[in-house]
Structure formats: C-alpha cells, structure tokens
N, C-alpha and C positions, 0 to 999 in steps of 0.2 A: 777828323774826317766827318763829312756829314753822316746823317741819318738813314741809312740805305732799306729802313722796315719797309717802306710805302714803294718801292718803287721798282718798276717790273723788273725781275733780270734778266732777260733776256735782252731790254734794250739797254740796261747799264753793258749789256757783254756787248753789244753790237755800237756800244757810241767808244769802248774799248778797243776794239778792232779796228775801229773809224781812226784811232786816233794811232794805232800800230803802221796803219797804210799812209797819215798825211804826213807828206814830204816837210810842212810849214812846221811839224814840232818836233822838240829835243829827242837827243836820245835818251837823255835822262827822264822824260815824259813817254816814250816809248817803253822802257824798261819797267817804269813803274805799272804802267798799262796790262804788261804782259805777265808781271807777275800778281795782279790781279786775277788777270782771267785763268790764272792756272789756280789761284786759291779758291776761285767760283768753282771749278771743276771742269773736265774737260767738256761735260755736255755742253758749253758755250766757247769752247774755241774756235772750232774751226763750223761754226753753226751759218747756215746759206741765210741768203735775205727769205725774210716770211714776209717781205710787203703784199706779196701774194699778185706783184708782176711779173708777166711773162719776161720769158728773154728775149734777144735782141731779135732773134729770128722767128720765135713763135709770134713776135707781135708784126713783124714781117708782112708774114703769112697771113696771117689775120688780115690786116690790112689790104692784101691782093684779094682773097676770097670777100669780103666785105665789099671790095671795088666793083664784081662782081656780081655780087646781091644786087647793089645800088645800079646797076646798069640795065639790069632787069625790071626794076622800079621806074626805070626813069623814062617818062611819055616822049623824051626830046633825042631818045637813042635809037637807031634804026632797026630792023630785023632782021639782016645781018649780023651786028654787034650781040644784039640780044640771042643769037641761036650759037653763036661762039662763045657768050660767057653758061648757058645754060650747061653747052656741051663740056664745057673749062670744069662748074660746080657736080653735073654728073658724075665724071670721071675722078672727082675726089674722094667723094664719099668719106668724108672727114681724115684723109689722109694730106697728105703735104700736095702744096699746090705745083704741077710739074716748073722746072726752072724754065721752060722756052713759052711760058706765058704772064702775061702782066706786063710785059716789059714797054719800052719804050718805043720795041719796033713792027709791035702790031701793026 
C-alpha cells in the first residue's frame, strides 16, 4: 500500500466515500473502501463535504437576493423594478427570500 504519512485524511476518507457511492466500481473495491474508513475511525465516515459550498438551496437563494442587489445597481432598470426589489431586500433582512418572488412571473 502506499505511503499515507503526507496526506490529508480527511480527503483519503472523502475519496473513500467517493468510491462507496460510484456505481462504476466493484464491490470488492467498495468493501475494501469501507473497511478502511472504519479502520481511520469513525470521525471520517459519515463526515459532510467541507468544500465549504453552500447547498443546492442556499445557493438558490443567494442567487435571487443577488438578482436583486444587481437590479438596484443597474441604470437600465426602471423605478418600478427598483422599489420592488428594495421592498423584496427589506423584507428579508437576511432571512429566506419569500417563494412568490424571483420568479418568472413578475
């Protein structure tokens, strides 16, 4: 087996995990996998991504509120638009953006 001194464990446990979840490998490559990560310990089993992206929804959201921001910025949007996203960014106050705005059918 190689040299495992130099190299983070946590991503050894997370390319581990990778390879418990792809459909493309044995199960005799899974097996070997899983009992790996039980010899690391469990503090790398069941460990979440730390890429340190959001989820599918926070980046969502992000994304509307940002739309938002930018339409405020923008000299080519009217004053209408801009007192509806002002009144959209008020009302969140960094909380979730309500679902009946953003949408397609402003």
């Amino acid at each position: 087996m190689s040299d495992n001194s130099q190299k983070n464990p946590e991503r050894v446990a997370a390319g581990l995990r990778g390879t418990l979840h792809n459909d493309n490998v044995s199960q005799q490559a899974k097996d070997k996998a899983s009992d790996r990560l039980q010899e690391m310990g469990a503090s790398f089993e069941n460990k979440t991504d730390t890429s340190g992206k959001a989820d599918t929804g926070d980046a969502h959201q992000n994304h509307v509120i940002g739309g938002f921001k930018a339409t405020l910025n923008n000299d080519k949007t009217g004053d209408q638009a801009k007192a509806h996203a002002r009144e959209v960014l008020d009302n969140t106050d960094g909380e979730s953006v309500p679902q009946d705005v953003g949408g397609e059918d402003d």
